[in-house]
C-alpha positions as CSV (number, residue, x, y, z in Angstrom):
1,X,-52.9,21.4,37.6
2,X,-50.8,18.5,37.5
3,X,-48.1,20.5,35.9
4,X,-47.8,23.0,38.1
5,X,-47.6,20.3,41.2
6,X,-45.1,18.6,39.3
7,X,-43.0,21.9,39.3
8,X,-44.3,22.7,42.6
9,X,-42.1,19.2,44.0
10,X,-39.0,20.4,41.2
11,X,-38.7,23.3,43.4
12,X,-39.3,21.8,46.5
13,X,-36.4,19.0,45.4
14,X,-33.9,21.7,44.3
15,X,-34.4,23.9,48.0
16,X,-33.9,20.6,49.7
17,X,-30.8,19.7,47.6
18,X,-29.6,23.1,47.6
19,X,-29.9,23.1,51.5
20,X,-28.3,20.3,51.8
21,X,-25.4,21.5,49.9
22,X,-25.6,25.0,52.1
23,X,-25.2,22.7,55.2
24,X,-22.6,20.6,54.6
25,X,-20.4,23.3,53.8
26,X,-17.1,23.1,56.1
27,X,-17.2,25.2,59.5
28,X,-13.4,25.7,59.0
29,X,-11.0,26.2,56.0
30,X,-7.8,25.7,55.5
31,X,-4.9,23.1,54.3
32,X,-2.5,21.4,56.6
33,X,1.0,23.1,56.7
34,X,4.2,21.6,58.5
35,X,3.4,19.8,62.3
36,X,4.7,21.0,65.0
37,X,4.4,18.4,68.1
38,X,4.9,19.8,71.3
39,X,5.2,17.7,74.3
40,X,4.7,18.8,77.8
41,X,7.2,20.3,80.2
42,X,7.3,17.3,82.6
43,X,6.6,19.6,85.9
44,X,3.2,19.7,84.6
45,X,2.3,16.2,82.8
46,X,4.3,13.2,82.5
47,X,4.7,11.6,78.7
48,X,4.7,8.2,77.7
49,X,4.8,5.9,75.0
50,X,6.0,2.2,74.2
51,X,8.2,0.2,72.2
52,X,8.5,-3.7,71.8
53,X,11.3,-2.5,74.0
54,X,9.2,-1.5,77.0
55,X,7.4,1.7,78.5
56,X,9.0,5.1,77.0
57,X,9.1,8.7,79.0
58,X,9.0,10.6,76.5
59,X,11.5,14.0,76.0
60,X,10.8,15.4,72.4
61,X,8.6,15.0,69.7
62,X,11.2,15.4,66.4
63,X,8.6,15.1,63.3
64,X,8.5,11.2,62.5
65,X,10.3,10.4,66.0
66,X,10.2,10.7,69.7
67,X,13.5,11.1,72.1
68,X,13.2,9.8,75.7
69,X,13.8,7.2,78.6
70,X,13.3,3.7,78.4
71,X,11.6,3.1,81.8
72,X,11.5,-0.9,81.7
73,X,15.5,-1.0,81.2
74,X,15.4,0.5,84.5
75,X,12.7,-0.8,86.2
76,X,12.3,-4.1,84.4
77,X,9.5,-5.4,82.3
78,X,7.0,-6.6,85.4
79,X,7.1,-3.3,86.9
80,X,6.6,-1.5,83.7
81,X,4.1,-3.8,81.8
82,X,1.1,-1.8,82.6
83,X,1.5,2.0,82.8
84,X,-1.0,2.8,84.8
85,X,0.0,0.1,87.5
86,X,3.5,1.6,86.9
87,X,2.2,5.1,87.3
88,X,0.0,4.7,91.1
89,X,3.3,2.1,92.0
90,X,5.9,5.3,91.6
91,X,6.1,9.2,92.7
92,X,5.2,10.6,89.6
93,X,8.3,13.2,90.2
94,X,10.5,10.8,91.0
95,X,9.6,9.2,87.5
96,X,10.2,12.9,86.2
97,X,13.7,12.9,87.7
98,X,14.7,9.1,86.2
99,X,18.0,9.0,85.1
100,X,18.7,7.3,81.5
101,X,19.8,7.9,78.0
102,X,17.9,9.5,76.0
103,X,16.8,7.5,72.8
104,X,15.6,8.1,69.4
105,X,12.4,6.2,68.2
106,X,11.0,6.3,65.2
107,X,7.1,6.4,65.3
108,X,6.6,3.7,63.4
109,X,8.5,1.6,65.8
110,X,5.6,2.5,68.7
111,X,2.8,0.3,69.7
112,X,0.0,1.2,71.8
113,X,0.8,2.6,75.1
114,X,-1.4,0.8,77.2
115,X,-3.6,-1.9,77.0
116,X,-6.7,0.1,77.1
117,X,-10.1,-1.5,78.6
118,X,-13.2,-1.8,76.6
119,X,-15.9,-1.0,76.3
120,X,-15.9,2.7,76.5
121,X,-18.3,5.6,77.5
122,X,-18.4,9.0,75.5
123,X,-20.4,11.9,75.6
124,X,-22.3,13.5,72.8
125,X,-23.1,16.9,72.1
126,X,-21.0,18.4,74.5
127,X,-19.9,21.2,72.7
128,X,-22.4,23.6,71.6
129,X,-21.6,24.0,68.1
130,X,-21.9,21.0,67.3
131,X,-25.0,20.4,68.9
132,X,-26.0,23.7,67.2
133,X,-24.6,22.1,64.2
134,X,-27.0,18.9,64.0
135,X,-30.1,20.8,65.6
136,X,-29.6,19.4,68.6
137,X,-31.4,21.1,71.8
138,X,-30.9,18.6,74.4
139,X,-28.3,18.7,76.9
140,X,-25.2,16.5,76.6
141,X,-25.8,12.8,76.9
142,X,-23.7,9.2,77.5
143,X,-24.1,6.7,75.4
144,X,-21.4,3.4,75.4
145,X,-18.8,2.8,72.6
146,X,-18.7,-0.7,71.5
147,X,-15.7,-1.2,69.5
148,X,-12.4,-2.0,70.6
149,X,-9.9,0.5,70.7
150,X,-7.2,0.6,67.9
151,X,-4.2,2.4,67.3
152,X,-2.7,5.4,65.0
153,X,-2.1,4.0,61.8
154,X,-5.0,1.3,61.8
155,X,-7.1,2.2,58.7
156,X,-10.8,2.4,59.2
157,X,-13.4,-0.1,57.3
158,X,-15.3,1.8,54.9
159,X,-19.0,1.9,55.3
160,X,-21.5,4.0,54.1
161,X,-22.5,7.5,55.7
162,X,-18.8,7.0,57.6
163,X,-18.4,10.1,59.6
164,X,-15.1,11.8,61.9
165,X,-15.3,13.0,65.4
166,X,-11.9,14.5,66.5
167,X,-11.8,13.9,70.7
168,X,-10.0,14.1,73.2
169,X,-10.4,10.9,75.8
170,X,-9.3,10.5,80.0
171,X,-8.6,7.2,81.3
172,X,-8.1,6.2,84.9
173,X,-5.5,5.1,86.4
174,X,-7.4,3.0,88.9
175,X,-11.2,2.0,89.2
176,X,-14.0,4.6,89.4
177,X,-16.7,4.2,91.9
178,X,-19.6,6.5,93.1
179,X,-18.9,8.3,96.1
180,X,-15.3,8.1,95.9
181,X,-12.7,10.7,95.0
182,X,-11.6,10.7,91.4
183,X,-8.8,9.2,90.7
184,X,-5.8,10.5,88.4
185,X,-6.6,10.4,84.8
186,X,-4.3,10.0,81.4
187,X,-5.0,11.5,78.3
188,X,-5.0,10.0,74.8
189,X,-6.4,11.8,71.5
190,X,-9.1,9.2,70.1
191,X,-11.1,9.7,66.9
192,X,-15.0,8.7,67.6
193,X,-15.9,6.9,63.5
194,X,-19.2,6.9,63.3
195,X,-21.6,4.6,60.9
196,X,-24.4,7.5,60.8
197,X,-26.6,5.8,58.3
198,X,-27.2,3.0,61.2
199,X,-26.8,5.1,63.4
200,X,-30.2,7.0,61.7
201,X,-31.9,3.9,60.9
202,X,-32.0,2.5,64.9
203,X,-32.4,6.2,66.7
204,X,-35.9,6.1,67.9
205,X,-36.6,10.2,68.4
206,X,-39.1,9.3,71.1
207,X,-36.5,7.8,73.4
208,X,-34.2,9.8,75.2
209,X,-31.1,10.8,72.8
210,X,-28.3,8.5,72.9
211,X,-30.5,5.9,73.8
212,X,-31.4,4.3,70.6
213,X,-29.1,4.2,67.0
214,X,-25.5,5.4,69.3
215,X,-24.9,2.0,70.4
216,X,-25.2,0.3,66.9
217,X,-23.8,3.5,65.3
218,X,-20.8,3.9,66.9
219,X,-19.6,0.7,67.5
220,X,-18.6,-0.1,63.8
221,X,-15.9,-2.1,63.4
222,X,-12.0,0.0,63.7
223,X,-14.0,2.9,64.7
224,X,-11.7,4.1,67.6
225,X,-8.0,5.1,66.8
226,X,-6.3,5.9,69.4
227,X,-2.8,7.8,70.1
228,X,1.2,6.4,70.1
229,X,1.8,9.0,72.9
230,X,-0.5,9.8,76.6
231,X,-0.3,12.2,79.3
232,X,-0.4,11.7,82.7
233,X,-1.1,15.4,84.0
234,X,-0.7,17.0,87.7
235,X,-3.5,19.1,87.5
236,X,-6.7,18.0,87.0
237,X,-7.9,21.1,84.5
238,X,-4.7,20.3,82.6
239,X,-6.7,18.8,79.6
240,X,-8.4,22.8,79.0
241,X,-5.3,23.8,77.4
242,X,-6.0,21.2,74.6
243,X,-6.6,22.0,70.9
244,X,-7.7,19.8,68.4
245,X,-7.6,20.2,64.6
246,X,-9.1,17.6,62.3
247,X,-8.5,17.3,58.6
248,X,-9.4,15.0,55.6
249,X,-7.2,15.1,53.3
250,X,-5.0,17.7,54.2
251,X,-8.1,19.9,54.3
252,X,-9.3,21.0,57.6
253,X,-12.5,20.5,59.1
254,X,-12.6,20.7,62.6
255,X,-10.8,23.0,65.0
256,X,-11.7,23.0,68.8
257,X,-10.3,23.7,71.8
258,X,-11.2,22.0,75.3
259,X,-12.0,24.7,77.1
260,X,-15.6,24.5,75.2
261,X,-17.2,21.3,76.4
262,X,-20.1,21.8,78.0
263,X,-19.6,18.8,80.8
264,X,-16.8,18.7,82.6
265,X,-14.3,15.3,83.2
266,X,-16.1,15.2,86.7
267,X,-19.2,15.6,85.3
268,X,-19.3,12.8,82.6
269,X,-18.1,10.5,85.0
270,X,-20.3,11.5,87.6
271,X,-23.0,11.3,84.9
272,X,-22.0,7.8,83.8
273,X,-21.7,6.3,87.6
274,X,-25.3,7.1,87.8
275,X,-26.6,6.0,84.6
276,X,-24.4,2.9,84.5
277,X,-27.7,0.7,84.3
278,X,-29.3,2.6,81.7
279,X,-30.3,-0.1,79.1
280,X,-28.7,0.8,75.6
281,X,-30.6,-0.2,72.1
282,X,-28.1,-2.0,69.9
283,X,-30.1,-3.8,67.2
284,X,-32.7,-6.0,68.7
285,X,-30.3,-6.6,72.0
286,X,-29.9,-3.9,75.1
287,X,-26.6,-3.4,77.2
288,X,-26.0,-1.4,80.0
289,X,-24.3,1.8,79.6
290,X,-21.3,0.6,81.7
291,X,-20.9,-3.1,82.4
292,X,-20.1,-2.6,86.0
293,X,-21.2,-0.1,88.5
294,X,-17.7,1.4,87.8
295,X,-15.5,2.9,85.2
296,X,-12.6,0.4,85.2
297,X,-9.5,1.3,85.2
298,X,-7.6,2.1,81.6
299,X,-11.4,2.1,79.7
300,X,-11.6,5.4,77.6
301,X,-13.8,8.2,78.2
302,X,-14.5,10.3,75.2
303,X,-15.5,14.2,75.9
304,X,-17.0,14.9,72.6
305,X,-16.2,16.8,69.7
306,X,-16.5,20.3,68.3
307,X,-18.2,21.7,65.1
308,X,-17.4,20.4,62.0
309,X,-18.5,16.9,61.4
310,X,-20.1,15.5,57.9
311,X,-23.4,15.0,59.1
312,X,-26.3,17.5,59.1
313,X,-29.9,15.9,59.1
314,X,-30.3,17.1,55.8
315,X,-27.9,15.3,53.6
316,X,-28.0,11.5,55.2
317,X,-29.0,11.3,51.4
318,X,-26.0,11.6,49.8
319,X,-23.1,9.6,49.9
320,X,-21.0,12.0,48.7
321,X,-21.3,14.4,51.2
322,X,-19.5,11.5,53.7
323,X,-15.6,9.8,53.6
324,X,-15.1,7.9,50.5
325,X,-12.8,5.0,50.5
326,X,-9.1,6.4,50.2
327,X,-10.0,9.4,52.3
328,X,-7.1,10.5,54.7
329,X,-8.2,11.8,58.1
330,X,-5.8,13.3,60.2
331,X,-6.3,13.9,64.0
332,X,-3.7,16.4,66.0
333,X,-4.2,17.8,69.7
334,X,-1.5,19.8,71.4
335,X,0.5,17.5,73.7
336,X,-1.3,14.1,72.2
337,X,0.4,13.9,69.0
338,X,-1.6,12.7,65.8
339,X,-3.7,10.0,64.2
340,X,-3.1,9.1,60.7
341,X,-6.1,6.4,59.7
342,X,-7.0,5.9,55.6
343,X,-11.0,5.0,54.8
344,X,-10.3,1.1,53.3
């Protein structure tokens, strides 16, 4: 009897490990070729990055360099030292229609952009695949992002179960508040680390998802890259023309476009202005999901990701199934450029 229980739980252990295996296979294949970066045409969105020189409108996107304007050698530094300031300050077509030379900069000679509030908001599950992807049946949901935005190049902190989220994020220009028109929003491509293994330990599956573990989870440490280049667009739906592609190691493993989230810009903010009291779980303290009843100007909303992240509920297990120290990942999103951020 004993034996055959004993070989009963052999099997049982080689299923689960075999399933695990089955479902941490990658959604998409494929190795990373030669970038093209297309920036764009300026009667639609406005470009910009920054120098140590001051504020950038950016032309081109040349491989390992970007070709434009520099907007505080015309407008000096003051008027230029916060973009979006800059941006509501100035008729965005007469900033299209600046005169200048155009200049070559190297990326590597690019800091960040703006000076981007914290903390942030994001939205989880807001593509279906994914959701479908970590059994997820619940609609989207907000939870806050408490880590400080980084940049590019910044390497992430290894920690075990470390896990990728390709997104796309808005910022406002100016503050949002309930019951008042939305105001224009950049664009910046963002990658959403998460620390899943505390993020598993804190969720309590009786509270309502996002409540519990996302707080802890995704606030580890250099867990928010964030773009060299952002958009400032004219339309509003302009971010739907936005793909995504995600690889580790010059493997891919997500590919998305925008036109799949579930929520809508306008809805996750109007989402988040409602819940912005909503106590948060984040070890053995609670914060509100915003720390105003606004969303304050230049803080980052993150619009989720698409299929193809390392977790699945069945292989928290394994290390191994998650980014090892020395991993690569690579973020690109048409118009946003790319993220380049090693696992240290």
């Amino acid at each position: 009897m004993l034996k055959r229980l004993a070989a009963a739980l052999v099997v049982l252990a080689l299923i689960f490990v075999g399933a695990s295996y089955y479902v941490s296979m990658p959604v998409v294949e494929g190795t990373r070729g030669d970038s093209t970066f297309v920036i764009a045409d300026p009667a639609e969105a406005l470009t910009f990055a920054r120098t140590s020189e001051g504020l950038i409108l950016v032309a081109t996107h040349q491989g390992d360099a970007i070709t434009g304007t520099n907007l505080t050698a015309l407008y000096g530094e003051a008027a230029t030292a916060d973009l979006s300031t800059f941006i509501t300050s100035q008729a965005e077509a007469s900033i299209a229609a600046v005169p200048g030379t155009q200049e070559r900069f190297p990326l590597d000679e690019l800091i960040n952009p703006i000076a981007f509030s914290y903390p942030s908001v994001a939205a989880g599950t807001n593509f279906r695949e994914h959701a479908d992807e970590v059994y997820s049946d619940d609609p989207p949901f907000l939870f806050p992002k408490l880590t400080p935005p980084g940049f590019w190049t910044d390497a992430v902190p290894f920690v075990p179960r470390l896990d990728f989220e390709a997104e796309v994020c808005a910022f406002p220009l100016t503050d949002i508040r309930a019951d008042e028109p939305l105001p224009t929003l950049g664009w910046v491509l963002c990658n959403d680390f998460t620390d899943r293994l505390t993020l598993i330990k804190e969720i309590d599956l009786g509270a309502p998802l996002g409540q519990t573990g996302f707080a802890s989870g995704k606030g580890c440490a250099g867990c928010l890259p964030t773009g060299y280049v952002v958009v400032v667009p004219q339309s509003p739906d302009f971010y739907r023309g936005v793909s995504v592609s995600l690889y580790v190691n010059d493997q891919l493993r997500q590919q998305f476009d925008l036109t799949e989230m579930i929520l809508s810009i306008e809805e996750i903010v109007a989402k988040a202005l409602t819940d912005a009291e909503v106590p948060y779980q984040k070890g053995t303290d609670t914060v509100p999901l915003l720390p105003s009843n606004e969303i304050r100007q230049n803080s980052l909303i993150l619009t989720g990701t698409g299929a193809g992240v390392l977790f699945k509920p069945l292989n928290i297990w394994g290390q191994h199934f998650y980014l090892q120290r020395g991993d690569v990942v690579r973020t690109e999103a048409t118009y946003l450029g790319h993220l380049v951020n090693r696992i240290d």
